[in-house]
VOGU-3710 file (C-alpha; in Angstrom, 3 decimals, decimal comma):
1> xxxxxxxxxx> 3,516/45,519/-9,173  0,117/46,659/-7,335  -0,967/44,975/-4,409  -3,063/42,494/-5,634  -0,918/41,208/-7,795  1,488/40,353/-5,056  -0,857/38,736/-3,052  -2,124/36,894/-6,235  1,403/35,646/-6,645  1,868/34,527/-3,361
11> xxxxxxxxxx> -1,455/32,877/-3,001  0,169/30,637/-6,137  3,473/29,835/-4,596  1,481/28,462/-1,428  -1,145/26,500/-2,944  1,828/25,049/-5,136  3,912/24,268/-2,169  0,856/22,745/-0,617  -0,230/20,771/-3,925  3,570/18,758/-4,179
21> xxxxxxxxxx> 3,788/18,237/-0,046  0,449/15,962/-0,362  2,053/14,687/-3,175  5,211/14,214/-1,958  4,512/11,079/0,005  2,947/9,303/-3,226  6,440/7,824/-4,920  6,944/4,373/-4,768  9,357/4,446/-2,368  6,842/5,951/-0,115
31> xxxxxxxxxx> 4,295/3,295/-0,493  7,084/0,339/0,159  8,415/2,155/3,243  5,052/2,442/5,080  3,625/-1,287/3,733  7,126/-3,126/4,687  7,747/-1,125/8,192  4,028/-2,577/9,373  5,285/-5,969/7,600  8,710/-6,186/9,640
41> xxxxxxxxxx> 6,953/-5,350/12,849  4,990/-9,231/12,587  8,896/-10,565/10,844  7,145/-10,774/7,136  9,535/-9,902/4,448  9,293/-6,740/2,769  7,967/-6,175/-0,788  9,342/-4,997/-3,803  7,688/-2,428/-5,997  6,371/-3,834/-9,718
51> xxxxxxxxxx> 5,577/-1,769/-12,234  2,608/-3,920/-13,958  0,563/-3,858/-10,757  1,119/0,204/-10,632  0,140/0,329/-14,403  -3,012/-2,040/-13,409  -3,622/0,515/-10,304  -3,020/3,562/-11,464  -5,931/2,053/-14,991  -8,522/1,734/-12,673
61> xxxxxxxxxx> -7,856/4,753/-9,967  -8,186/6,759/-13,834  -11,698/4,932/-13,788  -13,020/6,326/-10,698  -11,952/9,564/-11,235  -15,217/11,076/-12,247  -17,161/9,146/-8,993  -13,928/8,301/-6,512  -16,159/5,324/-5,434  -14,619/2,207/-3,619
71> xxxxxxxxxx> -15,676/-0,295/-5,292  -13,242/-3,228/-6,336  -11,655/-4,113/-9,228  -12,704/-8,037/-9,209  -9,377/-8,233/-10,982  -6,785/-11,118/-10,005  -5,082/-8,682/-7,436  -5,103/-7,981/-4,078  -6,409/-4,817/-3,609  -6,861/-2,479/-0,901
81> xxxxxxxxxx> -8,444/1,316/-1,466  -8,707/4,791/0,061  -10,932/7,802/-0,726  -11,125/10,988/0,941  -13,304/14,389/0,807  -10,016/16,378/0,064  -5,759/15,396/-0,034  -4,891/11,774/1,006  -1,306/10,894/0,742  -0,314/7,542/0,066
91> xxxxxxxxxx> 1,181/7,124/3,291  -1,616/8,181/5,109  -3,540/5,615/3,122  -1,665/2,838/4,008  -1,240/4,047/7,782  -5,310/4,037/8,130  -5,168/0,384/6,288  -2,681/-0,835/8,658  -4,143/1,429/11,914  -6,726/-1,757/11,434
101> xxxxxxxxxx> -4,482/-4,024/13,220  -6,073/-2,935/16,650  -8,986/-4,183/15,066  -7,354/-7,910/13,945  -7,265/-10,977/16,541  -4,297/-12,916/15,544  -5,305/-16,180/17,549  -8,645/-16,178/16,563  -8,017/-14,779/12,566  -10,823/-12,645/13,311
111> xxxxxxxxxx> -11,808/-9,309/13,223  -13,321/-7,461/16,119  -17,318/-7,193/16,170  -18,510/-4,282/13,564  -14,829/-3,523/12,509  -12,870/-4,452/9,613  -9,602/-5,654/9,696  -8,861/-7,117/5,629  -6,733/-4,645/4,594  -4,522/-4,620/7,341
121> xxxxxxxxxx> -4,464/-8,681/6,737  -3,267/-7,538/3,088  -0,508/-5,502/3,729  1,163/-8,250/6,010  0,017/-11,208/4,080  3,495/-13,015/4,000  2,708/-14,725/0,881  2,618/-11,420/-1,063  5,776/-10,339/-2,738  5,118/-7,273/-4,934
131> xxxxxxxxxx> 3,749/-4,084/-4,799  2,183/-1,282/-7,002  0,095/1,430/-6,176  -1,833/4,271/-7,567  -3,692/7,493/-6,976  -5,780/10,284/-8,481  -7,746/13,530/-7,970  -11,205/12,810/-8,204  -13,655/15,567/-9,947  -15,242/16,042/-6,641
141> xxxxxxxxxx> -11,743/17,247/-5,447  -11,119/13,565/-3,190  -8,591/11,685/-3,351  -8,554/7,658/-4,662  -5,886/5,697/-3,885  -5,484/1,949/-4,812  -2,509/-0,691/-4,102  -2,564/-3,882/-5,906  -0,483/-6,787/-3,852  0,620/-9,948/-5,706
151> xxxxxxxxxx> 0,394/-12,804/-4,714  -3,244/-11,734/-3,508  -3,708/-12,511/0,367  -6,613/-12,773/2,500  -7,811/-16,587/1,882  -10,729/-17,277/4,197  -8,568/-20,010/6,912  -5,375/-18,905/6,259  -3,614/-17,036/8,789  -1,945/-13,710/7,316
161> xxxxxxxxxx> 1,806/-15,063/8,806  2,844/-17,756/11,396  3,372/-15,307/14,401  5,815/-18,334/15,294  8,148/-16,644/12,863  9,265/-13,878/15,751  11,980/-16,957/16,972  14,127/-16,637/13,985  14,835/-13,755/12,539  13,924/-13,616/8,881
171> xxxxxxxxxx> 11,961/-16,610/9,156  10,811/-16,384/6,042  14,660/-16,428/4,585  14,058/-20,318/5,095  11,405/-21,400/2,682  13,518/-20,143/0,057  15,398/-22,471/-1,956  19,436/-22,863/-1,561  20,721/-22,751/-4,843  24,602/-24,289/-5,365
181> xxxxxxx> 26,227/-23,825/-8,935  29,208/-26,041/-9,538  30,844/-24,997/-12,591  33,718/-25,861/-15,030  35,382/-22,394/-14,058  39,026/-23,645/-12,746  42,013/-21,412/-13,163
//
């Protein structure tokens, strides 16, 4: 084996170790971890991952592969998106989306002056329950990344969680309904 061909073959080893590390942080699991971490730190519940809004997320990433524009979907979602020139790991995504919350003035429900602060307001909307999220290489070599939440948040008025919550841990635990069975079942 000459020369070249050895540096050929190594050259493919590290652009395929390099090709599944960006990758690597892209599994569902991934995506819940860094959305439910920035959710716990204002006491909102965590989500859980669906497979419908992945499906609907990973449709219309597949539509912006050939431009890896951020526009929105319109759909009935809420959505938040990501682009870059080159790799973008879902993580990283969701870390610039939630690196907005310098940006957000709880007491006022504002945003600071230029700045947006929306999709930070998404990922800890405590209404939302589910999950799914989607990427894709664009032809340009960027990234698009899209996350679909569901319930959508972000209603102009509405307050993203009661920061009143922090008293009680798992605040949210008590809107949810207590459920007693009383069966027929005696042995």
């Amino acid at each position: 084996m000459g020369l070249s061909e050895i540096f050929l073959a190594l050259v493919c080893v590290l652009g395929s170790a390099l090709l599944q590390s960006t990758h690597a942080q892209d599994t569902p699991q991934d995506y819940l971890t860094a959305h439910n971490i920035a959710r716990a730190e204002v006491n909102v519940g965590p989500l859980s991952w669906d497979e419908k809004l992945q499906g609907y997320a990973q449709n219309y990433a597949n539509q912006h592969i050939g431009d890896c524009d951020l526009v929105h979907s319109g759909g009935p979602y809420g959505e938040n998106l990501a682009k870059s020139t080159g790799d973008l790991s879902g993580t990283d995504a969701v870390s610039m989306w939630v690196a907005e919350k310098a940006d957000y003035n709880y007491d006022s429900n504002t945003c600071a002056d230029g700045k947006v602060c929306g999709h930070y307001t998404q990922v800890v909307w405590s209404n939302t329950a589910r999950l799914g999220c989607a990427n894709v290489r664009c032809k340009n070599g960027g990234t698009f990344i899209g996350c679909n939440y569901d319930p959508p948040g972000n209603y102009i008025g509405q307050k993203p969680y009661n920061s009143n919550a922090n008293i009680l841990p798992c605040a949210r635990c008590m809107d949810a309904p207590i459920i007693f069975t009383i069966g027929n079942n005696v042995e």
